[in-house]
PDB file of N, CA, C and O in Angstrom, chain B, residues numbered from 101:
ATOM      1  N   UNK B 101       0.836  -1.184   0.000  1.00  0.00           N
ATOM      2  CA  UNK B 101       0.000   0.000   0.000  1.00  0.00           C
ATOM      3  C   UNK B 101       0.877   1.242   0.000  1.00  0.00           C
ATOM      4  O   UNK B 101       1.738   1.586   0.810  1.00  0.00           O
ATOM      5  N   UNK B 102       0.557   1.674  -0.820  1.00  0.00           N
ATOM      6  CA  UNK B 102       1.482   3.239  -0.520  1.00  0.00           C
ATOM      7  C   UNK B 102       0.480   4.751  -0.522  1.00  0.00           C
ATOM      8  O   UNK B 102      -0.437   5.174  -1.227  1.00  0.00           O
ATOM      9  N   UNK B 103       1.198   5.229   0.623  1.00  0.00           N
ATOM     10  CA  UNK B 103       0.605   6.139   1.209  1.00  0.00           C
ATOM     11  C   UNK B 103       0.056   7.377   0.297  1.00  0.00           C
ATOM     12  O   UNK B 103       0.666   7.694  -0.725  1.00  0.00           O
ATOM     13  N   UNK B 104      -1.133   8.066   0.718  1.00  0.00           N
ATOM     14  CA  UNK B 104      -1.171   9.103  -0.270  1.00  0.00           C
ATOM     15  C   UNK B 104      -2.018  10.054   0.448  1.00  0.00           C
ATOM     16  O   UNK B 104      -2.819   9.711   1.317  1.00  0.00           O
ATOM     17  N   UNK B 105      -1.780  11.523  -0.022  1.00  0.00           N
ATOM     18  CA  UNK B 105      -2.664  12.158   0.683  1.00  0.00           C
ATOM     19  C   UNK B 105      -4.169  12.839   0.196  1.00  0.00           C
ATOM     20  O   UNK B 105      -4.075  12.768  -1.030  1.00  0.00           O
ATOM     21  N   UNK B 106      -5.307  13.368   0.451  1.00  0.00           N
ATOM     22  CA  UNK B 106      -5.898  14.105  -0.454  1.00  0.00           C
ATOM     23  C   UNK B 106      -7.005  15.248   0.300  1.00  0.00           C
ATOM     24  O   UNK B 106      -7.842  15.080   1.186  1.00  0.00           O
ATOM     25  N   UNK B 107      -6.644  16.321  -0.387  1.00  0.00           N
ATOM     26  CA  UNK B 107      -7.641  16.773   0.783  1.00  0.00           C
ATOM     27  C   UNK B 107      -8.527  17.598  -0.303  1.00  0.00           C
ATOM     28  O   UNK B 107      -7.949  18.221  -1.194  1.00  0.00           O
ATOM     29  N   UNK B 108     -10.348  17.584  -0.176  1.00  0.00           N
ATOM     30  CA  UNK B 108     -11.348  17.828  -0.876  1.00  0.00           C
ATOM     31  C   UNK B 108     -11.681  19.273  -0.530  1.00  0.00           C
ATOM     32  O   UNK B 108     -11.815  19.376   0.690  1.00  0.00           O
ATOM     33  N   UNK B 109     -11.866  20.455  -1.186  1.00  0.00           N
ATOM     34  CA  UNK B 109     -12.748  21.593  -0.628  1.00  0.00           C
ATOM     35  C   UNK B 109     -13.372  21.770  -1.801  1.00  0.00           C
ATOM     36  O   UNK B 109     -12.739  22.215  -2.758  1.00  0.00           O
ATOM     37  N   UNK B 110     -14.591  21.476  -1.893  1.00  0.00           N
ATOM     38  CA  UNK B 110     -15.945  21.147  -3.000  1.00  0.00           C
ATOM     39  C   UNK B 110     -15.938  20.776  -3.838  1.00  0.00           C
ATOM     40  O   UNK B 110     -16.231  19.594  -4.020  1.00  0.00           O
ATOM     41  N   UNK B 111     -15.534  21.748  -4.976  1.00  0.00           N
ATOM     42  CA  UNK B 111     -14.761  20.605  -6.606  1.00  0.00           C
ATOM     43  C   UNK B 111     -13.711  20.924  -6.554  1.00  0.00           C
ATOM     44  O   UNK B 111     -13.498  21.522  -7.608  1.00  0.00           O
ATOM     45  N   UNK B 112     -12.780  20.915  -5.923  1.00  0.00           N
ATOM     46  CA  UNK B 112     -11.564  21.333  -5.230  1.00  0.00           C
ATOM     47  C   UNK B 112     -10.733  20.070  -4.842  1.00  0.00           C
ATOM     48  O   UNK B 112     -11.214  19.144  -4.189  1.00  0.00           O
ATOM     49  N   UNK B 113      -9.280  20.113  -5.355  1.00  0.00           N
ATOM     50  CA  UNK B 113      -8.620  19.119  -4.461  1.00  0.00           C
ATOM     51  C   UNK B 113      -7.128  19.264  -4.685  1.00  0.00           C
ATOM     52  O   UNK B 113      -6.690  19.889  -5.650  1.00  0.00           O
ATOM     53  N   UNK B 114      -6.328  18.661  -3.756  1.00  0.00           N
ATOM     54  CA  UNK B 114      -4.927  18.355  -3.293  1.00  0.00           C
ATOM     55  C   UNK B 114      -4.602  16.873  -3.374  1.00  0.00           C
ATOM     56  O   UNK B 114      -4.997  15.922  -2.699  1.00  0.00           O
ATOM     57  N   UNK B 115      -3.820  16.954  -4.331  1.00  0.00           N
ATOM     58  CA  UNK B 115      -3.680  15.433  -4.332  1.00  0.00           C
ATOM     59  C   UNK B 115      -2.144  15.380  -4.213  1.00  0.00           C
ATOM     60  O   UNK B 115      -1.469  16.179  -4.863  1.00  0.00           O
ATOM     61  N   UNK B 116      -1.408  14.213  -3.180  1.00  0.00           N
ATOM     62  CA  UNK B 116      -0.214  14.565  -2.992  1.00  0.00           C
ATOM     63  C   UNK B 116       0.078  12.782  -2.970  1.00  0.00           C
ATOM     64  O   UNK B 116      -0.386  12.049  -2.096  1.00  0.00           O
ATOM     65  N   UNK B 117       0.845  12.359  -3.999  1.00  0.00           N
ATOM     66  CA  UNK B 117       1.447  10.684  -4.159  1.00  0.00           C
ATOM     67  C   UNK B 117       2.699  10.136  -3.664  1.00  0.00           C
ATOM     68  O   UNK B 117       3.725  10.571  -4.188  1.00  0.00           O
ATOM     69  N   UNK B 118       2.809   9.190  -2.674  1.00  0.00           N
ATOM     70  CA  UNK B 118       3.952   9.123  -2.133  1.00  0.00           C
ATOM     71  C   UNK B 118       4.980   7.921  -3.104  1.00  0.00           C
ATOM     72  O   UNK B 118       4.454   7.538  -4.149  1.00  0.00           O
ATOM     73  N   UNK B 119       6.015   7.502  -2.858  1.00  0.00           N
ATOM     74  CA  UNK B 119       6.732   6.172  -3.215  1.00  0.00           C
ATOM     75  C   UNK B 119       7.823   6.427  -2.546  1.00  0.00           C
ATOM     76  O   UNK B 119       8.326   7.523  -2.299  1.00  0.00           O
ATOM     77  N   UNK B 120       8.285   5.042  -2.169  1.00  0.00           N
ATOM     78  CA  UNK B 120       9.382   5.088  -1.263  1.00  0.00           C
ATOM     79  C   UNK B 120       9.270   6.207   0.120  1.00  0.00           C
ATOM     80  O   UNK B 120       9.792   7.316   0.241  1.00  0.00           O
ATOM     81  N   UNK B 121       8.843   5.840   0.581  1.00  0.00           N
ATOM     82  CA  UNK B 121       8.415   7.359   1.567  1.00  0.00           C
ATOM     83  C   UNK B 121       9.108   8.586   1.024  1.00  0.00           C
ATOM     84  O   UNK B 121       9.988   9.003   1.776  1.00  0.00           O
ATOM     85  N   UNK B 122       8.968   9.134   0.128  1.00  0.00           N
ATOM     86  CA  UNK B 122       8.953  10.335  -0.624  1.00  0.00           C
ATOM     87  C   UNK B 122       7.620  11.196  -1.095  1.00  0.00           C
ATOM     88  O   UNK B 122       6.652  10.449  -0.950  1.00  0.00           O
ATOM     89  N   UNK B 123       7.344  12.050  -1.433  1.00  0.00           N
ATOM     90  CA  UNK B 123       6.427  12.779  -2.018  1.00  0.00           C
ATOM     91  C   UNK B 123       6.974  13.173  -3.393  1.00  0.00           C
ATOM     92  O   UNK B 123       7.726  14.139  -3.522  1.00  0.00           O
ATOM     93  N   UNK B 124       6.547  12.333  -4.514  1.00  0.00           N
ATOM     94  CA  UNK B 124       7.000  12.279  -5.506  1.00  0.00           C
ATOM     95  C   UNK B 124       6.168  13.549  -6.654  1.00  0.00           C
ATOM     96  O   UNK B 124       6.801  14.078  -7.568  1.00  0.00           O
ATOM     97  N   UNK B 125       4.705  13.860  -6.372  1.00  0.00           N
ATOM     98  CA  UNK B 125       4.119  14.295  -6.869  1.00  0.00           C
ATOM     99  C   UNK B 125       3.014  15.032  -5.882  1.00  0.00           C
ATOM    100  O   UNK B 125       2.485  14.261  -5.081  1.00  0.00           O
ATOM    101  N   UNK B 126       2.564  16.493  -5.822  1.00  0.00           N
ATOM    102  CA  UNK B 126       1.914  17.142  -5.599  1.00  0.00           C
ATOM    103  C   UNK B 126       0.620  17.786  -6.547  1.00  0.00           C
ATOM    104  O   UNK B 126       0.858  18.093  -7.715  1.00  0.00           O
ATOM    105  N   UNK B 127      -0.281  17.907  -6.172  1.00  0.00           N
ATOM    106  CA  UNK B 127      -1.530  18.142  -7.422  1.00  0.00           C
ATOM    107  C   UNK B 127      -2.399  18.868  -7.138  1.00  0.00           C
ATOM    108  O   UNK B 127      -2.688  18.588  -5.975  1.00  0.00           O
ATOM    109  N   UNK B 128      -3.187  19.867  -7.577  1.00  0.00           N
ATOM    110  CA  UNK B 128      -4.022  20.939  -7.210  1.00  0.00           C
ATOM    111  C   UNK B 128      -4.694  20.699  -8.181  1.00  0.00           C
ATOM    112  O   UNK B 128      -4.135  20.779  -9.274  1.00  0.00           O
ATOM    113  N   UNK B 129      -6.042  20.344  -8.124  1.00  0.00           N
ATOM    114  CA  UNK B 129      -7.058  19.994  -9.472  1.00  0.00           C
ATOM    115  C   UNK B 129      -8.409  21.180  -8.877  1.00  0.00           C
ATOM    116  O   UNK B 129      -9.015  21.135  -7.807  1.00  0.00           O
ATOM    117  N   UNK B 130      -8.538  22.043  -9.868  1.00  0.00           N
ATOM    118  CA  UNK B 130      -9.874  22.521  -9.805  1.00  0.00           C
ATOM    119  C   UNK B 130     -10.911  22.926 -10.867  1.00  0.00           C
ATOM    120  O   UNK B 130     -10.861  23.687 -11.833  1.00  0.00           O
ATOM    121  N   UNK B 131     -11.855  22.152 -10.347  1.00  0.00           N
ATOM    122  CA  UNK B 131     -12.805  22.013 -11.040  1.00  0.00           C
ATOM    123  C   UNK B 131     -13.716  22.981 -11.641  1.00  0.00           C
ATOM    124  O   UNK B 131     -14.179  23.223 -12.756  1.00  0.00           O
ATOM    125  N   UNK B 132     -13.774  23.364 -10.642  1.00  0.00           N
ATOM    126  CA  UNK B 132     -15.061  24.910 -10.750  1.00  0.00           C
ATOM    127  C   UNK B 132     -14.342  26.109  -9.707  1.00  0.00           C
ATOM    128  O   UNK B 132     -14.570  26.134  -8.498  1.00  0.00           O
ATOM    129  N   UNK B 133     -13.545  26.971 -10.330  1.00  0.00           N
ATOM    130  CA  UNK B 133     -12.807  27.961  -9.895  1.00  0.00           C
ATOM    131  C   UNK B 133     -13.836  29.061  -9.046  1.00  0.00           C
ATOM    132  O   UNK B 133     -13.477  29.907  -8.227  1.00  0.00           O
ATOM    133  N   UNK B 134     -15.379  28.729  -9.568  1.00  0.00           N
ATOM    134  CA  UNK B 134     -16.247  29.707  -8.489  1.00  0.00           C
ATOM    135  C   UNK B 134     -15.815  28.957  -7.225  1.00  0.00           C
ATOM    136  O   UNK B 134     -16.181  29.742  -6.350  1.00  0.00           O
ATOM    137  N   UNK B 135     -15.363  28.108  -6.718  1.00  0.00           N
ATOM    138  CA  UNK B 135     -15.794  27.201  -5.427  1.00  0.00           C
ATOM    139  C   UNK B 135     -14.265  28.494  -4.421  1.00  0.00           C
ATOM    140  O   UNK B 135     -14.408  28.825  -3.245  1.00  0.00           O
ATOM    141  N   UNK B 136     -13.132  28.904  -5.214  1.00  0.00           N
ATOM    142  CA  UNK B 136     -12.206  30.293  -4.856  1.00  0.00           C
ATOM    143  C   UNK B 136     -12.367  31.294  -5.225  1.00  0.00           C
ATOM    144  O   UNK B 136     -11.371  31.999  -5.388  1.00  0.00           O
ATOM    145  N   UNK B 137     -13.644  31.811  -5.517  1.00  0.00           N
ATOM    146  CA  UNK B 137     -14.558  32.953  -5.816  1.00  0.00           C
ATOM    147  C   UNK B 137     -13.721  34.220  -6.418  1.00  0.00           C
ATOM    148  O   UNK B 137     -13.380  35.368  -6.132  1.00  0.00           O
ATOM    149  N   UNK B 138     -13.579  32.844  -7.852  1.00  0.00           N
ATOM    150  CA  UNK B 138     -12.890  33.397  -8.793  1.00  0.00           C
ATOM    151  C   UNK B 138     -13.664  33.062 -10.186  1.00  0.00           C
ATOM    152  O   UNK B 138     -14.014  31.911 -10.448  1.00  0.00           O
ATOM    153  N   UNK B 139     -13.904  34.171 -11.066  1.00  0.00           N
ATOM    154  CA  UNK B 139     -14.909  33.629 -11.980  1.00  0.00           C
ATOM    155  C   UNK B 139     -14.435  32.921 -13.141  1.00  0.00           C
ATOM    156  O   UNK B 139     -13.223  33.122 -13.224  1.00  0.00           O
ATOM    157  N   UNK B 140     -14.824  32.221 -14.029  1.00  0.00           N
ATOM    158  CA  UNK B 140     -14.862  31.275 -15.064  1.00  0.00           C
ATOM    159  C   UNK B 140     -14.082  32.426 -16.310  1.00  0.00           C
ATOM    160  O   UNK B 140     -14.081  33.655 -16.382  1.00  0.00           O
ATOM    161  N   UNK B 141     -13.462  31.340 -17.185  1.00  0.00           N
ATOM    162  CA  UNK B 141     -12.987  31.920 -18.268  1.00  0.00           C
ATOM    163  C   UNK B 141     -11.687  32.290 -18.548  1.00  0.00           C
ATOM    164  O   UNK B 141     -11.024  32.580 -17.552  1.00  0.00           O
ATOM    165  N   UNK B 142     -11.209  32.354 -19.470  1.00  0.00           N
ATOM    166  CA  UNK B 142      -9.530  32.582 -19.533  1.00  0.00           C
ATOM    167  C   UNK B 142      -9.284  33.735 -19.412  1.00  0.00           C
ATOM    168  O   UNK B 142      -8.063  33.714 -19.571  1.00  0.00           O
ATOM    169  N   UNK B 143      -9.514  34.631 -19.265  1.00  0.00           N
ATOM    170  CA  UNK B 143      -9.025  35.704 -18.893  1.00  0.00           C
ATOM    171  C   UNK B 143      -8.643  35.974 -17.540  1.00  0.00           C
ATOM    172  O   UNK B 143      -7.886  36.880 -17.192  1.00  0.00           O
ATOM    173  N   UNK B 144      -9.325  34.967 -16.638  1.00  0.00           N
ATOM    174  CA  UNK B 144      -9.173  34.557 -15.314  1.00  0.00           C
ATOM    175  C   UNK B 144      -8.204  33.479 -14.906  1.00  0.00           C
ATOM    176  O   UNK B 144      -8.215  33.082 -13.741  1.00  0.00           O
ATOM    177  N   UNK B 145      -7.241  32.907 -15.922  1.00  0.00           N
ATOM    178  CA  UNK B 145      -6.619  31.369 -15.877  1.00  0.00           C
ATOM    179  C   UNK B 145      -5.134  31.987 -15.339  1.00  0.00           C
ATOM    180  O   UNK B 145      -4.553  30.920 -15.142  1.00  0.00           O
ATOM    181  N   UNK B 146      -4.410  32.766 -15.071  1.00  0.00           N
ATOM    182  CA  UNK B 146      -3.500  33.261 -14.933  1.00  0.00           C
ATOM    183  C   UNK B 146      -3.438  33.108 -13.705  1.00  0.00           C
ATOM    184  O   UNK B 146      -2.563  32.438 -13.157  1.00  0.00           O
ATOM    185  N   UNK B 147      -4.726  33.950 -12.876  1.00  0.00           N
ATOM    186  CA  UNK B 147      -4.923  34.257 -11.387  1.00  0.00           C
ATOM    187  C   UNK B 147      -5.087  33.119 -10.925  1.00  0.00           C
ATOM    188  O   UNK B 147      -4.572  32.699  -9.888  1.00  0.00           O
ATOM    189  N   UNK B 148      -5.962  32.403 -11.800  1.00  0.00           N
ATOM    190  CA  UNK B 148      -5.964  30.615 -11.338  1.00  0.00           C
ATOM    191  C   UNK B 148      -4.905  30.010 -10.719  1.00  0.00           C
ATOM    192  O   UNK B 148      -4.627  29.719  -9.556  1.00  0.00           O
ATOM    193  N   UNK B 149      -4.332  29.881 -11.894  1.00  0.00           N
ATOM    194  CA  UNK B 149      -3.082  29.367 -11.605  1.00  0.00           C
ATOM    195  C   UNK B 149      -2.258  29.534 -10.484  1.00  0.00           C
ATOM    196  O   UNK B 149      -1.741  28.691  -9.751  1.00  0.00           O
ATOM    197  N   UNK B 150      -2.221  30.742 -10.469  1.00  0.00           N
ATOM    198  CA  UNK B 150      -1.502  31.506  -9.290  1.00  0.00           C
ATOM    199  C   UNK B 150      -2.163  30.941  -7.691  1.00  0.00           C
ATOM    200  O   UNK B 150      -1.572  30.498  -6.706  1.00  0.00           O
ATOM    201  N   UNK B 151      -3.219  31.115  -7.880  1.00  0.00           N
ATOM    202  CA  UNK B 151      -4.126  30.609  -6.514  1.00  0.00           C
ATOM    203  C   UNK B 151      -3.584  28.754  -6.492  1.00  0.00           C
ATOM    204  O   UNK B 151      -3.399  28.041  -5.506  1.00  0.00           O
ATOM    205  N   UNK B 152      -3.473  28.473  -7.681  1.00  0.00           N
ATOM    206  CA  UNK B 152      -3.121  26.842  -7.398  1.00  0.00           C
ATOM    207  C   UNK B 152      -1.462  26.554  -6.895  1.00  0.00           C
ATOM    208  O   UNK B 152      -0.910  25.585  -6.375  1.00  0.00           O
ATOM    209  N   UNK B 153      -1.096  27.608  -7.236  1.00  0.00           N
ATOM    210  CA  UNK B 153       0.536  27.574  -7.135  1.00  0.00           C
ATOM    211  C   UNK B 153       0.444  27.727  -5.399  1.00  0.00           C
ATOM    212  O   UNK B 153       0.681  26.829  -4.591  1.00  0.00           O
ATOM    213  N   UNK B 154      -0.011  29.264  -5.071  1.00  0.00           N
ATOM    214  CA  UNK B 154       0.564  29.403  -3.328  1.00  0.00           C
ATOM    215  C   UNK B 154      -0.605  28.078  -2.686  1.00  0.00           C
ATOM    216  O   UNK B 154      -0.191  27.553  -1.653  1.00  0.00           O
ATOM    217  N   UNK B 155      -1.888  27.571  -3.183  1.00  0.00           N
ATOM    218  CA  UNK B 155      -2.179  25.948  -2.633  1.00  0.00           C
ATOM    219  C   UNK B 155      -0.892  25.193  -2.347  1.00  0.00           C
ATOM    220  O   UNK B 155      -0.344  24.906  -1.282  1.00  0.00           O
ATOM    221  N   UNK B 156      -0.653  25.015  -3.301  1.00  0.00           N
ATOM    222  CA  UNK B 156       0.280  23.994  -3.245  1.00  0.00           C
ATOM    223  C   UNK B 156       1.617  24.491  -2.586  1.00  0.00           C
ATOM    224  O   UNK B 156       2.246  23.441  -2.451  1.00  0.00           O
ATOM    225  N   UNK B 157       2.256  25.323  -2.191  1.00  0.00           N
ATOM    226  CA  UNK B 157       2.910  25.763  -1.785  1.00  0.00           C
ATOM    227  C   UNK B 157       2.677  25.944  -0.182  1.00  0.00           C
ATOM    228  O   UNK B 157       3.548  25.873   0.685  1.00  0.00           O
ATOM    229  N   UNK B 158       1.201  26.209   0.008  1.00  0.00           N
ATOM    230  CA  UNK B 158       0.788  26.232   0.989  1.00  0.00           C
ATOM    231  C   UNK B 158       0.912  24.588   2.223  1.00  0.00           C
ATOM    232  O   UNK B 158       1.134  24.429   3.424  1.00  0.00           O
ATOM    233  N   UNK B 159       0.678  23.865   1.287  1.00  0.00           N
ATOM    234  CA  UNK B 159       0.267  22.312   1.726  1.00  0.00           C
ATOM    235  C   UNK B 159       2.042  21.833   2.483  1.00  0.00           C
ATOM    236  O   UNK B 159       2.315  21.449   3.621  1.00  0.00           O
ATOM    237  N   UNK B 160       3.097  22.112   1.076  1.00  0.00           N
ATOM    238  CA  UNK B 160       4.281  21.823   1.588  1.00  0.00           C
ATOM    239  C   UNK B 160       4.920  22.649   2.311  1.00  0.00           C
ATOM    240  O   UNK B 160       6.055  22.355   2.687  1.00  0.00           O
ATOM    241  N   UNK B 161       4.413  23.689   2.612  1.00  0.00           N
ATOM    242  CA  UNK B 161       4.940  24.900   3.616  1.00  0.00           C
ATOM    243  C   UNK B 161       4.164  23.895   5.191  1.00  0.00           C
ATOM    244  O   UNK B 161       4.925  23.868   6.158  1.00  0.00           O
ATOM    245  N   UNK B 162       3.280  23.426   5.313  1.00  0.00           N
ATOM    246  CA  UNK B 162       2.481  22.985   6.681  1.00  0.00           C
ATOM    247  C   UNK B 162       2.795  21.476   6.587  1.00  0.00           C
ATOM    248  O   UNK B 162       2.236  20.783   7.437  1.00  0.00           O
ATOM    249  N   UNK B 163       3.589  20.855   5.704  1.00  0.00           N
ATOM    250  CA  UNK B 163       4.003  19.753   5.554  1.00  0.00           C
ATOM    251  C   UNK B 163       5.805  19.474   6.170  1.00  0.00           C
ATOM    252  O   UNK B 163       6.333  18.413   6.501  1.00  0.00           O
ATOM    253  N   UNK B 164       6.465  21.065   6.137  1.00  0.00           N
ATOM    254  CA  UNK B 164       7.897  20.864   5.985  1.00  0.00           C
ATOM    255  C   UNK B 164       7.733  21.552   7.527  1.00  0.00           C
ATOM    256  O   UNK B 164       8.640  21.060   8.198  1.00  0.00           O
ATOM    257  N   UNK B 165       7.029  22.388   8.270  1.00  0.00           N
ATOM    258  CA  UNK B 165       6.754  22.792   9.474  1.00  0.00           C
ATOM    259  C   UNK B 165       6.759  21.791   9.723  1.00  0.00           C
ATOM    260  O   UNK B 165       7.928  21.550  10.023  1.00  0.00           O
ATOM    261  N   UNK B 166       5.809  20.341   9.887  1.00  0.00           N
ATOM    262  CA  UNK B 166       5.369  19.572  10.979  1.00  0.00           C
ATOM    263  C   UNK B 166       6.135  18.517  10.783  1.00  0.00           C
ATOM    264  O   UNK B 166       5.835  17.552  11.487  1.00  0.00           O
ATOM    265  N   UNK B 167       7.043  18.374  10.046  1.00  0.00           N
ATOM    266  CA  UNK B 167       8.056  17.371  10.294  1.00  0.00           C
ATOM    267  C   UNK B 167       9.399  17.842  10.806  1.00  0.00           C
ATOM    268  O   UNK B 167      10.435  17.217  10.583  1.00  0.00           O
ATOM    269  N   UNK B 168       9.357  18.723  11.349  1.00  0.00           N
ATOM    270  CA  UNK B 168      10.527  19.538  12.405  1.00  0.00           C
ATOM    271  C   UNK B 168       9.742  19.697  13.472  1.00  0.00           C
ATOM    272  O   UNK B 168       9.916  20.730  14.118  1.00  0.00           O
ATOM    273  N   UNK B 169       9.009  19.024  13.790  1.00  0.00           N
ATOM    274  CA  UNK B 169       8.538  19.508  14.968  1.00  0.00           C
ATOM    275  C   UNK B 169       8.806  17.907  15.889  1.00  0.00           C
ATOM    276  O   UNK B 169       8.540  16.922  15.201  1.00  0.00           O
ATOM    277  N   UNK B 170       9.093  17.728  16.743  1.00  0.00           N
ATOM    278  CA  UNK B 170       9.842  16.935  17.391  1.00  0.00           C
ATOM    279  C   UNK B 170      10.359  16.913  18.714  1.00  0.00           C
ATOM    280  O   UNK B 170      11.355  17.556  19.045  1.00  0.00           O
ATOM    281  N   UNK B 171       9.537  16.001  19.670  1.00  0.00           N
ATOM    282  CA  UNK B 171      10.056  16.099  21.075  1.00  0.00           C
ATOM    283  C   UNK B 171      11.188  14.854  21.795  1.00  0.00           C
ATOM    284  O   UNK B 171      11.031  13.643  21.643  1.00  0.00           O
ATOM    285  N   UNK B 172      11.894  15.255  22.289  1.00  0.00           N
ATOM    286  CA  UNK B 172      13.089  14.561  22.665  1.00  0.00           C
ATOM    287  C   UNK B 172      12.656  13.611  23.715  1.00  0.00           C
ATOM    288  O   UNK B 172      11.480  13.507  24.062  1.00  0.00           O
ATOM    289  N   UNK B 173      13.654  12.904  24.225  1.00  0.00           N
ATOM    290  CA  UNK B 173      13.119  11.812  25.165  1.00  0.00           C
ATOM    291  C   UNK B 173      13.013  12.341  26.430  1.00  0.00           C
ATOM    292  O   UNK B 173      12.206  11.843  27.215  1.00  0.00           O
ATOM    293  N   UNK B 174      13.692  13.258  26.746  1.00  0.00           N
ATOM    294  CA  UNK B 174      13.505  14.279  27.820  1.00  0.00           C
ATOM    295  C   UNK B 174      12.005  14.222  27.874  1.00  0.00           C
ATOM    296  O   UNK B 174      11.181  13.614  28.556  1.00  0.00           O
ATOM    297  N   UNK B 175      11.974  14.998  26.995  1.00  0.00           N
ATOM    298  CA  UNK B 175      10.289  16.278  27.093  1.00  0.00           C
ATOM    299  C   UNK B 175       9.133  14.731  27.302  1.00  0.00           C
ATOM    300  O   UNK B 175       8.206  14.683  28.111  1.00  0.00           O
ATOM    301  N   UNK B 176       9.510  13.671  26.395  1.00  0.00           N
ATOM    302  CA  UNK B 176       8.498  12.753  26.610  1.00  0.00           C
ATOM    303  C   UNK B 176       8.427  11.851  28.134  1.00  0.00           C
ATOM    304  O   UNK B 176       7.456  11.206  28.529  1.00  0.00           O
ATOM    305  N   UNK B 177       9.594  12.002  28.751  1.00  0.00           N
ATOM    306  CA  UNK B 177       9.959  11.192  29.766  1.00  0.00           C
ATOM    307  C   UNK B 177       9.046  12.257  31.090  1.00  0.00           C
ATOM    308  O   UNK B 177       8.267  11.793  31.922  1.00  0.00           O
ATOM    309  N   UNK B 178       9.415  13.665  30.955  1.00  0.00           N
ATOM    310  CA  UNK B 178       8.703  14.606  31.359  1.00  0.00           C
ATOM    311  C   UNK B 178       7.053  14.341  31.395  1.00  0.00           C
ATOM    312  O   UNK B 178       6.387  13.892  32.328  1.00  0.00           O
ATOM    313  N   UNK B 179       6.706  14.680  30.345  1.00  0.00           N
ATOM    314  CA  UNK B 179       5.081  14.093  30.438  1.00  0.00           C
ATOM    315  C   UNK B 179       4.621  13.199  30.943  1.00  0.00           C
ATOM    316  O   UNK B 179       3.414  13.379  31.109  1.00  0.00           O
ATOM    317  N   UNK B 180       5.052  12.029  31.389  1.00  0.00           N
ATOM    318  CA  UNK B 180       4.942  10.651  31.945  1.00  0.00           C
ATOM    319  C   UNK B 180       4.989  11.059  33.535  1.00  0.00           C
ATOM    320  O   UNK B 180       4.385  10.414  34.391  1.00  0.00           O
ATOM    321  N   UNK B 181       5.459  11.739  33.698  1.00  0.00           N
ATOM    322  CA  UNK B 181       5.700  11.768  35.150  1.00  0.00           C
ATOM    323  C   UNK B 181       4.603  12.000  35.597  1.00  0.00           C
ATOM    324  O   UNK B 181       3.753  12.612  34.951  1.00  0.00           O
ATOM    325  N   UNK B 182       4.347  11.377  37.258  1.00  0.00           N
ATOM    326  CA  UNK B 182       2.827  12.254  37.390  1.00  0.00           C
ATOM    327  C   UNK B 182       3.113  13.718  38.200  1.00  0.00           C
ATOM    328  O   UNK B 182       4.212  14.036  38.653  1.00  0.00           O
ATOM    329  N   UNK B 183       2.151  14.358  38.264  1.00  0.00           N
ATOM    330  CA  UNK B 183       2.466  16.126  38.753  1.00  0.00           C
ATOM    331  C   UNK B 183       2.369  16.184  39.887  1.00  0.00           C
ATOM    332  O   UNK B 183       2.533  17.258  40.467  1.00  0.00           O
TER     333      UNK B 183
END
């Protein structure tokens, strides 16, 4: 089984594919650009884009935070204790 992530906001999505515990591929699919109350049409595909870019940028920005985040055996040995 290999891991994958996806996260839905209406016709909206993040699709992120792992292999080898890597993140090989990241994906921003949108469907209906009203759902980022942004209107239809190419003259609008630029800004699109742009909104799909800081998404995705967004996802591995809260992805590369929470894997530095990390408590030592201290801090866990700490919690165990009773108060």
């Amino acid at each position: 089984m290999q891991p994958s992530l996806h996260v839905d906001y209406k016709h909206s999505h993040v699709k992120q594919y792992f292999k080898e515990h890597r993140a090989l591929r990241t994906e921003v699919t949108i469907n209906n650009p009203r759902d980022l109350w942004i209107r239809k049409g190419l003259p609008n595909l630029l800004h699109l884009r742009d909104v799909g870019e800081q998404i995705n940028r967004k996802v591995l920005e809260v992805e590369r935070i929470s894997h530095h985040c990390v408590l030592t055996q201290d801090a866990l040995n700490h919690f165990q204790q009773p108060m």
